[in-house]
N, CA, C and O atoms as a Tripos MOL2 file, in Angstrom:
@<TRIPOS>MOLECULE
protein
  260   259    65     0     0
PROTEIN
NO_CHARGES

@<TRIPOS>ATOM
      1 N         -18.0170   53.9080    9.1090 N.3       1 UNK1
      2 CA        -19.3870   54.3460    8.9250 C.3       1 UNK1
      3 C         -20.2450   53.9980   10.1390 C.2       1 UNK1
      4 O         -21.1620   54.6950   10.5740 O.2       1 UNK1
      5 N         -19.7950   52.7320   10.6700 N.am      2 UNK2
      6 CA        -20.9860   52.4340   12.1840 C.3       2 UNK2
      7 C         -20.2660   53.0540   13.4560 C.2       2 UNK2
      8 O         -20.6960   52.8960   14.5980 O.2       2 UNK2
      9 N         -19.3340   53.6450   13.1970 N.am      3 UNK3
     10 CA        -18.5580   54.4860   14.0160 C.3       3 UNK3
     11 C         -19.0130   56.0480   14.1620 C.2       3 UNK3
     12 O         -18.6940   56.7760   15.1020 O.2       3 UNK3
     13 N         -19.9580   56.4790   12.8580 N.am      4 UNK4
     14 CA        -20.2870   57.6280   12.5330 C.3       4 UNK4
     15 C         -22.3720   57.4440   13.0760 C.2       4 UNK4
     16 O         -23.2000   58.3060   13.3750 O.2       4 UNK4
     17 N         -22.4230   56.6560   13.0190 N.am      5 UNK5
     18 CA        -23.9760   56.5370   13.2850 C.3       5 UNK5
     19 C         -24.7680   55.7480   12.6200 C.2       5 UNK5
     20 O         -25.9120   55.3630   12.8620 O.2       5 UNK5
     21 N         -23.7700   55.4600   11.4150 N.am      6 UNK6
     22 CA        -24.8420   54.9590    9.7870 C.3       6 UNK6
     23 C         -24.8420   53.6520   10.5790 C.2       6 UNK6
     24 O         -24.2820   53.2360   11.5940 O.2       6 UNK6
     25 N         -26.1290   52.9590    9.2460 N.am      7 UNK7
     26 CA        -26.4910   51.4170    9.0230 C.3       7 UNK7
     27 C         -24.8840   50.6340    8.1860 C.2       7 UNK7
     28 O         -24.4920   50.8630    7.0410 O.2       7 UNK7
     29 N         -24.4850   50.0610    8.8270 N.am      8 UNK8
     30 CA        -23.6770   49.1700    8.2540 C.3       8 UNK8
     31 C         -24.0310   47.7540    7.9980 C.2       8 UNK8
     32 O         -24.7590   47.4770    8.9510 O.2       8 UNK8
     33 N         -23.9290   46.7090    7.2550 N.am      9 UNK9
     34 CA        -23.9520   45.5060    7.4280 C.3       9 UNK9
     35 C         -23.2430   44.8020    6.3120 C.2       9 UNK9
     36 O         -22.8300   45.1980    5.2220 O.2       9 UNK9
     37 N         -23.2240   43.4450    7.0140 N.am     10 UNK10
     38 CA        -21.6800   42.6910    6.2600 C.3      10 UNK10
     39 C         -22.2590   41.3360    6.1470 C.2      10 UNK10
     40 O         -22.1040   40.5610    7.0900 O.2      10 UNK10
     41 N         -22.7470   41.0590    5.3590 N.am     11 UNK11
     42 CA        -22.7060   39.7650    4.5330 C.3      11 UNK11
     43 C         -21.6560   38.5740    4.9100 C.2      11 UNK11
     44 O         -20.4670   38.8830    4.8400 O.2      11 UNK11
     45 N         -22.0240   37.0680    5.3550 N.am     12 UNK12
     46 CA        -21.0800   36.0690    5.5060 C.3      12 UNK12
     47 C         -21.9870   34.7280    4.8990 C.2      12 UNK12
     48 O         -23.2150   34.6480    4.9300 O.2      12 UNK12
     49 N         -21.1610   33.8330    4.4110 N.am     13 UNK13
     50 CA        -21.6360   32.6010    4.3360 C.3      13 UNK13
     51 C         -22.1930   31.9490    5.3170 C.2      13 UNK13
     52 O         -23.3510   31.5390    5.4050 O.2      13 UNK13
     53 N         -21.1290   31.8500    6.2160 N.am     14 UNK14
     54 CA        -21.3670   31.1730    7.5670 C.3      14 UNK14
     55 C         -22.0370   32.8090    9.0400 C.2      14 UNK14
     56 O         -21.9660   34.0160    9.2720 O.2      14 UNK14
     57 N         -22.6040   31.4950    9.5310 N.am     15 UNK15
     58 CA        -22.7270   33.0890   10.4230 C.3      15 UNK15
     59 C         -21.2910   33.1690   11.1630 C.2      15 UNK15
     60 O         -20.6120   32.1620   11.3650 O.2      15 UNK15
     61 N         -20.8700   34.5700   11.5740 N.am     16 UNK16
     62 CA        -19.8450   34.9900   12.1110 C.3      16 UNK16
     63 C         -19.7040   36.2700   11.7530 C.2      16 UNK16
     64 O         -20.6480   37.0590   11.7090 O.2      16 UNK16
     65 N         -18.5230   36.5530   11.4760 N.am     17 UNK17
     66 CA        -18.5130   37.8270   11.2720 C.3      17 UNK17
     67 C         -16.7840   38.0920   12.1940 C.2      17 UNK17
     68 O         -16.6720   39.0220   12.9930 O.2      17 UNK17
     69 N         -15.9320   37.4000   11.9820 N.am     18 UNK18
     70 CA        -15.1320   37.2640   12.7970 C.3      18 UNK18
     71 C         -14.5370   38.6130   12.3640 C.2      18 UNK18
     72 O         -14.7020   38.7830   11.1560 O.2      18 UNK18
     73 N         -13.7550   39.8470   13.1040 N.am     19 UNK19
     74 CA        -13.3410   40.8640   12.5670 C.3      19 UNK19
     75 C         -13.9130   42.2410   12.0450 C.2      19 UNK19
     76 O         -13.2700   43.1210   11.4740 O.2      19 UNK19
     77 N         -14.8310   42.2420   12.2610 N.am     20 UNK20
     78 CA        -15.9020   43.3310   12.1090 C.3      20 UNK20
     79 C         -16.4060   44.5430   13.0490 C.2      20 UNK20
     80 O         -17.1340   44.2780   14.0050 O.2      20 UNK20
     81 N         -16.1430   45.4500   12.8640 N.am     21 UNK21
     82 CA        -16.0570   46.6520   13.5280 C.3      21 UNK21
     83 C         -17.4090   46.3860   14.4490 C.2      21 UNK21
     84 O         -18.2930   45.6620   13.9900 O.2      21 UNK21
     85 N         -17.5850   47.1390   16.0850 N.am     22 UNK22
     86 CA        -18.7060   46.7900   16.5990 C.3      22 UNK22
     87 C         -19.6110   47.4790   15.9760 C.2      22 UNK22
     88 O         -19.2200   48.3970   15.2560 O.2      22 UNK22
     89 N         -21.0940   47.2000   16.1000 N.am     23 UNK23
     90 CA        -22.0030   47.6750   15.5140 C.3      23 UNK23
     91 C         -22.6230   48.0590   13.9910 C.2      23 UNK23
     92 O         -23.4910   48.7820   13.5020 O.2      23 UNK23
     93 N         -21.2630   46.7810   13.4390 N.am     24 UNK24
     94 CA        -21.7600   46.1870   12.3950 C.3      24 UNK24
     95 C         -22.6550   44.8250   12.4270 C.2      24 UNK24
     96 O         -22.4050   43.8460   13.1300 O.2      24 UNK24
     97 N         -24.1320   45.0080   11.2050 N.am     25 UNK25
     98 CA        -25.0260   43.7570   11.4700 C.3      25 UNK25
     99 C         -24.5440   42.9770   10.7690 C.2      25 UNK25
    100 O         -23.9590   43.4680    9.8030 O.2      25 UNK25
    101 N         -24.5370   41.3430   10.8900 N.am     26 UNK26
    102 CA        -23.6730   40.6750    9.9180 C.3      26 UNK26
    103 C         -24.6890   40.0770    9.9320 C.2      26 UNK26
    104 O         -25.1440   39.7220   11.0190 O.2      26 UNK26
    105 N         -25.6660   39.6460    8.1960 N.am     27 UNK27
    106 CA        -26.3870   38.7300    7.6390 C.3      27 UNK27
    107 C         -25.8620   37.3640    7.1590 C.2      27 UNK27
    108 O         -24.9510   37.3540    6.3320 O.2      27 UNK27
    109 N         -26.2640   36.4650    7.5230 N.am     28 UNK28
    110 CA        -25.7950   35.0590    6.9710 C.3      28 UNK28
    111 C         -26.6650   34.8860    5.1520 C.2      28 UNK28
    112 O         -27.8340   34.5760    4.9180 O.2      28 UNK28
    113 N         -25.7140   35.1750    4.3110 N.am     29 UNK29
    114 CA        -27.1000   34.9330    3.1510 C.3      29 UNK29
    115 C         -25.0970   34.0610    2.1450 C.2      29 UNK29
    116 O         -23.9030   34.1700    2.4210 O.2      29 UNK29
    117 N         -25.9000   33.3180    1.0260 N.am     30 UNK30
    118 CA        -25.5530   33.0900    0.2320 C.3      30 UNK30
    119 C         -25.7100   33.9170   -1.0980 C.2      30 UNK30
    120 O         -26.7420   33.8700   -1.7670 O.2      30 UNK30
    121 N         -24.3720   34.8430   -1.5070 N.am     31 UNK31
    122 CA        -25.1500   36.0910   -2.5540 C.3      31 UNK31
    123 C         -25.0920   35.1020   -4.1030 C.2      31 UNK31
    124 O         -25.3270   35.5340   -5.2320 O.2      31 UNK31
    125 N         -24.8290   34.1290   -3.8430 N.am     32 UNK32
    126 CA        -25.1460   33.6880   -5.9050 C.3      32 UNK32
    127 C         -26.4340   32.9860   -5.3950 C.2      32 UNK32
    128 O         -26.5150   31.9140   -5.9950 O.2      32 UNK32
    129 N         -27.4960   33.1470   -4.5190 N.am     33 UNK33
    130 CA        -28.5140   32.5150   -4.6130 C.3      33 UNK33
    131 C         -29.4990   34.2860   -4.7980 C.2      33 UNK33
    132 O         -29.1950   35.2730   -4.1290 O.2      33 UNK33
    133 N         -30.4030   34.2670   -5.6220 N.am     34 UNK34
    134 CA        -31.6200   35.5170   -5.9800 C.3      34 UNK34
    135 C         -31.8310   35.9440   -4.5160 C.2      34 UNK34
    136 O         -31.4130   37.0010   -4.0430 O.2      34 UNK34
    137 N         -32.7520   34.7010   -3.6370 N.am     35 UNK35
    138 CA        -33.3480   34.9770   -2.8300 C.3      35 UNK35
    139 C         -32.7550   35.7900   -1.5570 C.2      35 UNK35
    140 O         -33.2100   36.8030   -1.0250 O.2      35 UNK35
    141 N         -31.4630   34.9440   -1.1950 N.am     36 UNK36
    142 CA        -30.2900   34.9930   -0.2080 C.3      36 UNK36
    143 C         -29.8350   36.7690   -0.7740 C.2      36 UNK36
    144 O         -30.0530   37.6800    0.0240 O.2      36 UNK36
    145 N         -29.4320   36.9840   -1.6820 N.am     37 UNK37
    146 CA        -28.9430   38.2900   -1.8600 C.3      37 UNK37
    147 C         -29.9580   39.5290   -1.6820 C.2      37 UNK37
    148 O         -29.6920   40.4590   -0.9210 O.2      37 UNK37
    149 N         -31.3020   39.4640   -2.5470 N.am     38 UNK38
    150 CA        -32.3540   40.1540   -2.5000 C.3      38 UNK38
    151 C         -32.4660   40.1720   -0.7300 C.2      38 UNK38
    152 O         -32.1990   41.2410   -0.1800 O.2      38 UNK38
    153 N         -32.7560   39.2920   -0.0950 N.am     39 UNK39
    154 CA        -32.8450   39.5930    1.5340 C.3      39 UNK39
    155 C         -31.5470   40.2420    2.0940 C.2      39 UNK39
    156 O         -31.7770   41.2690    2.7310 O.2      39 UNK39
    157 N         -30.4200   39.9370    2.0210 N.am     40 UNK40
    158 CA        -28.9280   40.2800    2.1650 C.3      40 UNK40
    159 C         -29.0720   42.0450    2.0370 C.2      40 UNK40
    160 O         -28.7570   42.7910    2.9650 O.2      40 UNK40
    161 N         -29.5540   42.4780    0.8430 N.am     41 UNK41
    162 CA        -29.7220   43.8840    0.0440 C.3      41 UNK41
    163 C         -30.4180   44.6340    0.3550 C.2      41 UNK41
    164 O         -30.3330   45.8300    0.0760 O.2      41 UNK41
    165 N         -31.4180   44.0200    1.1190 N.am     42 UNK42
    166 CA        -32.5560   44.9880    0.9920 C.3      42 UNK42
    167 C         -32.2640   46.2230    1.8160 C.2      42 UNK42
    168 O         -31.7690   46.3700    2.9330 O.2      42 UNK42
    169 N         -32.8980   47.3760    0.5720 N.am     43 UNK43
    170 CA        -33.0540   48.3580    2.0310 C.3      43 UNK43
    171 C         -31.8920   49.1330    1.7710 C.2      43 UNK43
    172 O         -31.8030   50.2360    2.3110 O.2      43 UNK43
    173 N         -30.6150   48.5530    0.7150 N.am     44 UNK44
    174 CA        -29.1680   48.9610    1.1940 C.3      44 UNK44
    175 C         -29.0960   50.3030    0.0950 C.2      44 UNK44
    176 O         -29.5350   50.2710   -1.0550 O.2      44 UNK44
    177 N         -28.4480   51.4470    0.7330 N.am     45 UNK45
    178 CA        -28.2810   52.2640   -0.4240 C.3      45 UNK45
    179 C         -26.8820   52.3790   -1.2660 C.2      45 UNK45
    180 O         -26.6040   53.1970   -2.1430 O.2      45 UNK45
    181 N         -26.1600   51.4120   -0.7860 N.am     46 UNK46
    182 CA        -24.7330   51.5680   -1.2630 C.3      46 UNK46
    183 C         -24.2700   49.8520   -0.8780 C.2      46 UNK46
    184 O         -24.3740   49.3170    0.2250 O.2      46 UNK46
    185 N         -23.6630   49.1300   -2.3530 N.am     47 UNK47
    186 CA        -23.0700   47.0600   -2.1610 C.3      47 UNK47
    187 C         -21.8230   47.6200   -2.6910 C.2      47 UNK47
    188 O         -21.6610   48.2620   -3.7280 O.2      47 UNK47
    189 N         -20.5980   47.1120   -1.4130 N.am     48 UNK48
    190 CA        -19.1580   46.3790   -2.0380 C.3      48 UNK48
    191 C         -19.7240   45.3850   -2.3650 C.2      48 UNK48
    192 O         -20.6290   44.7700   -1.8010 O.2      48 UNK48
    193 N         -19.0530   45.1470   -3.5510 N.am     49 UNK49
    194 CA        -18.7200   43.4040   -3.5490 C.3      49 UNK49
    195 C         -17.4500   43.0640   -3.4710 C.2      49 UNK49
    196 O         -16.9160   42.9590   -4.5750 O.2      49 UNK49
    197 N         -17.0450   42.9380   -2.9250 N.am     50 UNK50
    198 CA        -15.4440   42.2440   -2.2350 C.3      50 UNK50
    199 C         -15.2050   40.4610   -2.6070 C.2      50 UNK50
    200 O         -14.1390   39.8460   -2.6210 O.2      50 UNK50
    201 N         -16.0390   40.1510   -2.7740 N.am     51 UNK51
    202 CA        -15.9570   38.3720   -3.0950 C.3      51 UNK51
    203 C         -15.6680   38.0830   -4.7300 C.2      51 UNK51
    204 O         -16.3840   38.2900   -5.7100 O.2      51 UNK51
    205 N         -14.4090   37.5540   -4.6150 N.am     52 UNK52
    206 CA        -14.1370   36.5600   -6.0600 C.3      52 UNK52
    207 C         -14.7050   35.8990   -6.3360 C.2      52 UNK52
    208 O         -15.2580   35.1680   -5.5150 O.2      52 UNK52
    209 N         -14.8790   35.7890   -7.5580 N.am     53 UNK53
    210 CA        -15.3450   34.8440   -8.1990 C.3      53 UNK53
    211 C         -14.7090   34.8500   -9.8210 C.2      53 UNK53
    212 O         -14.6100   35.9260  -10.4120 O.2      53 UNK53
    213 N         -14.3470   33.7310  -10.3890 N.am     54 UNK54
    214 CA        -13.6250   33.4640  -11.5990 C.3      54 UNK54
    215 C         -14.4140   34.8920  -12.9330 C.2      54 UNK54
    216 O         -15.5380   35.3560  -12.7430 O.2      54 UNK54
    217 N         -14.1100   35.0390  -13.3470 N.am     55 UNK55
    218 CA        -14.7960   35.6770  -14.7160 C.3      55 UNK55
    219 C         -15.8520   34.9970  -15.3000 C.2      55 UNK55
    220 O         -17.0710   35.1630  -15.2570 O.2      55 UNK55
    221 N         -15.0900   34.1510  -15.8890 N.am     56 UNK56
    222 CA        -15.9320   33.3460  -16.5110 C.3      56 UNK56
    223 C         -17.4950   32.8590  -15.6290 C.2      56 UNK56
    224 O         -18.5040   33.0540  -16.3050 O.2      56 UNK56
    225 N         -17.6850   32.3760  -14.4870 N.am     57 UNK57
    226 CA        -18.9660   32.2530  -13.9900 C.3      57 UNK57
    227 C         -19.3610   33.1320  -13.4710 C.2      57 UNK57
    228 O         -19.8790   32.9470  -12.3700 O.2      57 UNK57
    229 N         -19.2800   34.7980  -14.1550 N.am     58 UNK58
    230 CA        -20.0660   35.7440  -12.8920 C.3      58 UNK58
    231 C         -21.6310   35.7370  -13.6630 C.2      58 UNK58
    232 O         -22.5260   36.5010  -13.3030 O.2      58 UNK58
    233 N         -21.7850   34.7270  -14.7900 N.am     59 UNK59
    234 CA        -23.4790   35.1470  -15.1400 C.3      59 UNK59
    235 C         -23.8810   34.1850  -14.3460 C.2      59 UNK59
    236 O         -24.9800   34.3270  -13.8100 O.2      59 UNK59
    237 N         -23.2390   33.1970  -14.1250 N.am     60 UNK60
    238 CA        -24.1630   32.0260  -13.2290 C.3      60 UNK60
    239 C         -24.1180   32.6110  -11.7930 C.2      60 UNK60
    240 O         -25.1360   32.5630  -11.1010 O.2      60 UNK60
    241 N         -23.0060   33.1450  -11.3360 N.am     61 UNK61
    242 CA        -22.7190   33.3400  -10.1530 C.3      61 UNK61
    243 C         -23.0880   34.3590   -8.9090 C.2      61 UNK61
    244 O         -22.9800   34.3980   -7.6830 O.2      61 UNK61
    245 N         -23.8080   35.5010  -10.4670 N.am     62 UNK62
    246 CA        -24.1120   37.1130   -9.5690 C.3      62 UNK62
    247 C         -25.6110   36.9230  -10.3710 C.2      62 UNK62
    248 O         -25.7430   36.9160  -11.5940 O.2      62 UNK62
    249 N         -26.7660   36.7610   -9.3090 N.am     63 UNK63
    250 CA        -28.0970   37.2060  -10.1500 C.3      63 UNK63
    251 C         -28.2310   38.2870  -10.2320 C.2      63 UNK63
    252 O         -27.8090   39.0820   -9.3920 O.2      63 UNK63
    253 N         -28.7650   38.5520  -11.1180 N.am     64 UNK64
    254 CA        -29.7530   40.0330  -11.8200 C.3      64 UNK64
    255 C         -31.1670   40.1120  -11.4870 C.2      64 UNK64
    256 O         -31.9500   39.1730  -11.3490 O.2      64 UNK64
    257 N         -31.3640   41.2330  -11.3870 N.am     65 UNK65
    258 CA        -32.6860   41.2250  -11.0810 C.3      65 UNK65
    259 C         -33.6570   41.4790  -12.2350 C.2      65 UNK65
    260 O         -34.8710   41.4860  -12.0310 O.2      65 UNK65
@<TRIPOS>BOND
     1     1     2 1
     2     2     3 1
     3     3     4 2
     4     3     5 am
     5     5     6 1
     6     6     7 1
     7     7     8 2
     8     7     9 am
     9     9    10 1
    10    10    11 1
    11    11    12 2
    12    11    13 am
    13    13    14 1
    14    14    15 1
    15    15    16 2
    16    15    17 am
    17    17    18 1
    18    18    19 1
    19    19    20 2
    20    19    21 am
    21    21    22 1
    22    22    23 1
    23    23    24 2
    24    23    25 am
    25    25    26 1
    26    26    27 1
    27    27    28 2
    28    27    29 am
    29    29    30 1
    30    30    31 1
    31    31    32 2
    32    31    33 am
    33    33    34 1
    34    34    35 1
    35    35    36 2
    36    35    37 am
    37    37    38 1
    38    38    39 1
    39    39    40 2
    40    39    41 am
    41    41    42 1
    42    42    43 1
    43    43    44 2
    44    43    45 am
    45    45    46 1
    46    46    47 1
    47    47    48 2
    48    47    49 am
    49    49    50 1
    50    50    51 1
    51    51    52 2
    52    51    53 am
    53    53    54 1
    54    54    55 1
    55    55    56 2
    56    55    57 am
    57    57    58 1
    58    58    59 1
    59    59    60 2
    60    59    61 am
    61    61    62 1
    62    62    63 1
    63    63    64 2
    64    63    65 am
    65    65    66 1
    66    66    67 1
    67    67    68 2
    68    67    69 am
    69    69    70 1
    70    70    71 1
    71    71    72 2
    72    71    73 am
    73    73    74 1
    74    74    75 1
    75    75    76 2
    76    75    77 am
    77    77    78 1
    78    78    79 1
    79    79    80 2
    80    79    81 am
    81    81    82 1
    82    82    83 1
    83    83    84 2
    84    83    85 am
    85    85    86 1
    86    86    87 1
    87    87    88 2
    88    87    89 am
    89    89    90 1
    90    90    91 1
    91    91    92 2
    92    91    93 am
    93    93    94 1
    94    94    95 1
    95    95    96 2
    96    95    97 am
    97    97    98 1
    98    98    99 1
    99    99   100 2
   100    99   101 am
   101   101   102 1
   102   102   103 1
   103   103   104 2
   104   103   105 am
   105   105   106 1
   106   106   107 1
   107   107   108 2
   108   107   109 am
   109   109   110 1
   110   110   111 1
   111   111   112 2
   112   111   113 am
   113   113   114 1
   114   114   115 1
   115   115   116 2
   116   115   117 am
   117   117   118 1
   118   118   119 1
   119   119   120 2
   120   119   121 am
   121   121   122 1
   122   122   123 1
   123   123   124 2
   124   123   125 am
   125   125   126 1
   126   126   127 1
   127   127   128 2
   128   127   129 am
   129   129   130 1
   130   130   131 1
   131   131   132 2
   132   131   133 am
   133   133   134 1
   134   134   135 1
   135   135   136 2
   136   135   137 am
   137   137   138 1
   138   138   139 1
   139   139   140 2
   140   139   141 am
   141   141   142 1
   142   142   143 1
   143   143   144 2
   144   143   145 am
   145   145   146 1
   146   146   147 1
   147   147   148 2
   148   147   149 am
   149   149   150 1
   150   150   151 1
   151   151   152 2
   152   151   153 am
   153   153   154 1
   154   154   155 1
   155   155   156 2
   156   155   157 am
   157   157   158 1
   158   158   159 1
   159   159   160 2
   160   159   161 am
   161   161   162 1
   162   162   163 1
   163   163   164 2
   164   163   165 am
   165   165   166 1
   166   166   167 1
   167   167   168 2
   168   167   169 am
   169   169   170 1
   170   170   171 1
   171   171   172 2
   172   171   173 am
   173   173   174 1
   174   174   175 1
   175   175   176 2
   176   175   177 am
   177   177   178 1
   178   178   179 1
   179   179   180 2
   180   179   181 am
   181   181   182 1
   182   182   183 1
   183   183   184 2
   184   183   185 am
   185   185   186 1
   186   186   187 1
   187   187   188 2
   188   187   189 am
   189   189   190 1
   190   190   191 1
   191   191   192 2
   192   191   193 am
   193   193   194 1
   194   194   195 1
   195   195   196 2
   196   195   197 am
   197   197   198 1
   198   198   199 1
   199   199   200 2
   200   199   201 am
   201   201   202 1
   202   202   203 1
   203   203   204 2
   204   203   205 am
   205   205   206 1
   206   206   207 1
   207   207   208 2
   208   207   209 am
   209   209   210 1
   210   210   211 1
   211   211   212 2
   212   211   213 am
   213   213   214 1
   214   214   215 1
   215   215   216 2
   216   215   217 am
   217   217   218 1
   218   218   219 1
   219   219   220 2
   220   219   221 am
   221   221   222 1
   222   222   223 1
   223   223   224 2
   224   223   225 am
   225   225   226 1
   226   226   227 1
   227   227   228 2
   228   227   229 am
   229   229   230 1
   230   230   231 1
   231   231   232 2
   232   231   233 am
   233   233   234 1
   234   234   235 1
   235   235   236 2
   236   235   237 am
   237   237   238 1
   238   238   239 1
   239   239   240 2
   240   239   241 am
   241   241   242 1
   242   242   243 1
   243   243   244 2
   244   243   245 am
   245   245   246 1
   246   246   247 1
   247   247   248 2
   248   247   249 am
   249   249   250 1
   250   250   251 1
   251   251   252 2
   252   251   253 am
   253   253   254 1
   254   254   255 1
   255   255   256 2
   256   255   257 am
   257   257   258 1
   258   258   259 1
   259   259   260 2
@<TRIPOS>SUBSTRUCTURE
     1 UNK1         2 RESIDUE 1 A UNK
     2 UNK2         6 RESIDUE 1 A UNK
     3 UNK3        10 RESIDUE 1 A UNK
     4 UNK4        14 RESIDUE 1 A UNK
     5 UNK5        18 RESIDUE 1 A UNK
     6 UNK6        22 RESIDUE 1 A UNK
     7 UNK7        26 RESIDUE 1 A UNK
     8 UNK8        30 RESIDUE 1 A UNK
     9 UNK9        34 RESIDUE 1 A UNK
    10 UNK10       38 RESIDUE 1 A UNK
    11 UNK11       42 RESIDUE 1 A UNK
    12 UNK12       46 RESIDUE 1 A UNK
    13 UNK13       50 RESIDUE 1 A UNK
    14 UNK14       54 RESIDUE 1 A UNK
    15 UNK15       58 RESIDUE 1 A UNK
    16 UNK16       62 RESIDUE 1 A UNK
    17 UNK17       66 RESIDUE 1 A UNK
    18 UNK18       70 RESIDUE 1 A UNK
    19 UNK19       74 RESIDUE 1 A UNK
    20 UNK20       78 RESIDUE 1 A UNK
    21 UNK21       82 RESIDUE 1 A UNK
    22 UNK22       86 RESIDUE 1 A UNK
    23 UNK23       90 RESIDUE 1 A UNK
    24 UNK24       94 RESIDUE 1 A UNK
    25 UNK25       98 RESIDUE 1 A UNK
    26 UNK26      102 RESIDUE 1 A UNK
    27 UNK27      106 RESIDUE 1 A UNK
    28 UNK28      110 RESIDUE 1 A UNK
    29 UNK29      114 RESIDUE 1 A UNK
    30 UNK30      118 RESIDUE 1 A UNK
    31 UNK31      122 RESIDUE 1 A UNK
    32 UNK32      126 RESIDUE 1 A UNK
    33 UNK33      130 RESIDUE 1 A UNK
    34 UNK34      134 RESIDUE 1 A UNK
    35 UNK35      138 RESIDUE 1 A UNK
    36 UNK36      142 RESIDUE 1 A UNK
    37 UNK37      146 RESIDUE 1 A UNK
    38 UNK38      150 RESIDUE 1 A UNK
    39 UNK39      154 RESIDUE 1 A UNK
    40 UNK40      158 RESIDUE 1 A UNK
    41 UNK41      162 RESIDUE 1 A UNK
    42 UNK42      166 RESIDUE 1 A UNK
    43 UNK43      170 RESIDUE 1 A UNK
    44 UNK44      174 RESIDUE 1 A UNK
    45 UNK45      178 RESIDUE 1 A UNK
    46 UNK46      182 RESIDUE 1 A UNK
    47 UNK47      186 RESIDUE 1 A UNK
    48 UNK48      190 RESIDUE 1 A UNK
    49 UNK49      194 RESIDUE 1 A UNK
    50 UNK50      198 RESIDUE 1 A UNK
    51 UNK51      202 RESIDUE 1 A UNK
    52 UNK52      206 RESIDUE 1 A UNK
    53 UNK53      210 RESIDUE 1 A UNK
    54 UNK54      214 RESIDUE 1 A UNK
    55 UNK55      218 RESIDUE 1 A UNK
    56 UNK56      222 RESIDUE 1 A UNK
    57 UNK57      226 RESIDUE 1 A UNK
    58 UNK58      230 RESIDUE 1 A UNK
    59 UNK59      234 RESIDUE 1 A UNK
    60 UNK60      238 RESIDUE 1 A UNK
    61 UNK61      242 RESIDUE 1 A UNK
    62 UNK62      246 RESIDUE 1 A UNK
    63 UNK63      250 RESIDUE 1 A UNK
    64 UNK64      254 RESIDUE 1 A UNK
    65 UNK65      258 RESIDUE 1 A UNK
């Protein structure tokens, strides 16, 4: 997609982004925090979520808005 022209961006804990196609933006956010994800999101018209997390904690783990 950042190969085609679009907005891409990729979410990390840490900053980095090791592996990421050029002209992808990589945000440092924590997504089980509201604030960290809401900034992470904004703006976005289309979220993978690619990150595990157990079953059992995805109400603690994924906020809702």
């Amino acid at each position: 997609m950042a190969g085609q022209g679009r907005r891409v961006r990729a979410e990390s804990r840490a900053d980095g982004g090791a592996g990421v196609p050029q002209g992808v933006e990589i945000v440092a956010a924590d997504v089980t925090d509201r604030d960290d994800a809401t900034r992470a999101f904004q703006d976005a018209e289309t979220v993978y979520h690619c990150a595990g997390a157990p079953y059992h904690r995805w109400p603690e783990l994924h906020p809702h808005r």
